[in-house]
C-alpha positions as MATLAB code, in Angstrom:
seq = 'XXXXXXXXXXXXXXXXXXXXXXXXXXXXXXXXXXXXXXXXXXXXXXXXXXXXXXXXXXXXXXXXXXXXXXXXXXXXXXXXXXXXXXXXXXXXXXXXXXXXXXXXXXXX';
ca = [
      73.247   44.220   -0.513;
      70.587   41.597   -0.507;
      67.874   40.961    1.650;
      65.661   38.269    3.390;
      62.407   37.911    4.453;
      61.998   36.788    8.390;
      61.149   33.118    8.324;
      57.646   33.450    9.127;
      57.199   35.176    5.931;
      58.968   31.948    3.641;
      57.128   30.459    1.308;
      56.003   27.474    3.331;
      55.123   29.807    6.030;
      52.932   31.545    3.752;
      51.270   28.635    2.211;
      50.356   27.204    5.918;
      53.275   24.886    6.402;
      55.413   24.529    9.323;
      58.687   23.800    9.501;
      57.778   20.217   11.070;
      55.658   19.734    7.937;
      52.492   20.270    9.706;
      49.628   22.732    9.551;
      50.497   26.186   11.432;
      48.076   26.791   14.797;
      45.764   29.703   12.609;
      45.293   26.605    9.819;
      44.329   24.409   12.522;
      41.908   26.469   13.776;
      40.368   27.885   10.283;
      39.857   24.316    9.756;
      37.863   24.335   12.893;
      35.945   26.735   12.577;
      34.732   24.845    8.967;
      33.966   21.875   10.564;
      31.715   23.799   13.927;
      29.908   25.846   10.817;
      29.553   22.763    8.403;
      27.863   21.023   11.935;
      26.017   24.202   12.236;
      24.500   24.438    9.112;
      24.052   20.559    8.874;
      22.220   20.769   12.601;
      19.893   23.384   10.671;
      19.594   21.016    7.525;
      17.586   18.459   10.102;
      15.553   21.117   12.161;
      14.323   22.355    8.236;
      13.866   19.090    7.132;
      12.108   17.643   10.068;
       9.250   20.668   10.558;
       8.513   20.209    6.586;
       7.967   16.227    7.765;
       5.711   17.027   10.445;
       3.323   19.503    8.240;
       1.155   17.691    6.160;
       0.934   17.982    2.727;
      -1.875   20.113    2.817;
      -1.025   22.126    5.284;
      -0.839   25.958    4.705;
       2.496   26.315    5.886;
       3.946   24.049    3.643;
       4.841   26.504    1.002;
       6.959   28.319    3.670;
       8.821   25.748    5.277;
       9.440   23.874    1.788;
      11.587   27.648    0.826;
      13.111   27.059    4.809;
      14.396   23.924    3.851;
      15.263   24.486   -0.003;
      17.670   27.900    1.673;
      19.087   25.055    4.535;
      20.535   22.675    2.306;
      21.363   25.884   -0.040;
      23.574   26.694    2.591;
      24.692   23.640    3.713;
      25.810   22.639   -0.127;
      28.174   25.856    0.155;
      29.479   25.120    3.386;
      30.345   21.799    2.094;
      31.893   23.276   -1.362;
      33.467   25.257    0.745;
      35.471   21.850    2.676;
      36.266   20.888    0.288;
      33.437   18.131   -0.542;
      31.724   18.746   -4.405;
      29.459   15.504   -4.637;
      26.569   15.840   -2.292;
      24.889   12.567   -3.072;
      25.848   11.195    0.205;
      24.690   13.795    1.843;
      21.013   14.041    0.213;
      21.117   10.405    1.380;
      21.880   10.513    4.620;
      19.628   13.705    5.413;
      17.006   12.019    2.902;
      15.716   15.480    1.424;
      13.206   15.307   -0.277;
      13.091   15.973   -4.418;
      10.962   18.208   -4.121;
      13.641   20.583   -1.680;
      16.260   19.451   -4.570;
      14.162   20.952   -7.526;
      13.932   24.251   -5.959;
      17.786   24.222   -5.640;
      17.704   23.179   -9.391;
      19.577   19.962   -8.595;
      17.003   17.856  -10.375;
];
C-alpha cells in the first residue's frame, strides 16, 4: 500500500507555489514584512546620515555618530542582501553616504 502526502504538503506547496501559479498568502506576507523592514532600516539610513551632516567636522560628537551611521547602512546593506539586491551602488547614490561611512564598512 502506497501513500500520499495531503496537497498542501506537494512539492509546489512546499516551495511557495500555488496551484494558480502564484505566491501562497504566508509568501505574500514574508515578502512584506522585507519590504516594511528594508523601509525601516532605510528610514534609519537618513536619520544617521542626516545628524552626521548637521555636526560639524570638528565637532566632538562626530566620532560617535560617524560609528551610528557606518552600523545604519551596515544594516541596511543586509537587509538589502537579504531582498534579494547585491549591488548597492545605487543605493550609496541615492542616500549619498559619505566615503568616509563606506571605509569603516570596508567597502572602499
Amino acid at each position: 500500500m502506497s501513500l500520499r502526502p495531503p496537497s498542501r504538503y506537494s512539492g509546489d506547496a512546499l516551495a511557495g507555489r500555488s496551484s494558480s501559479g502564484g505566491l501562497n498568502p504566508l509568501d505574500h506576507e514574508i515578502a512584506g514584512e522585507k519590504a516594511a523592514s528594508l523601509g525601516r532600516a532605510g528610514a534609519r539610513v537618513e536619520r544617521a546620515l542626516r545628524r552626521l551632516g548637521e555636526a560639524g567636522k570638528e565637532s566632538p560628537q562626530r566620532p560617535a555618530l560617524l560609528r551610528d551611521a557606518a552600523d545604519a547602512v551596515y544594516v541596511y546593506f543586509i537587509q538589502r542582501e537579504l531582498c534579494g539586491m547585491r549591488r548597492h551602488n545605487d543605493a550609496i547614490r541615492d542616500y549619498a553616504i559619505p566615503a568616509e561611512v563606506l571605509a569603516r564598512l570596508g567597502s572602499m
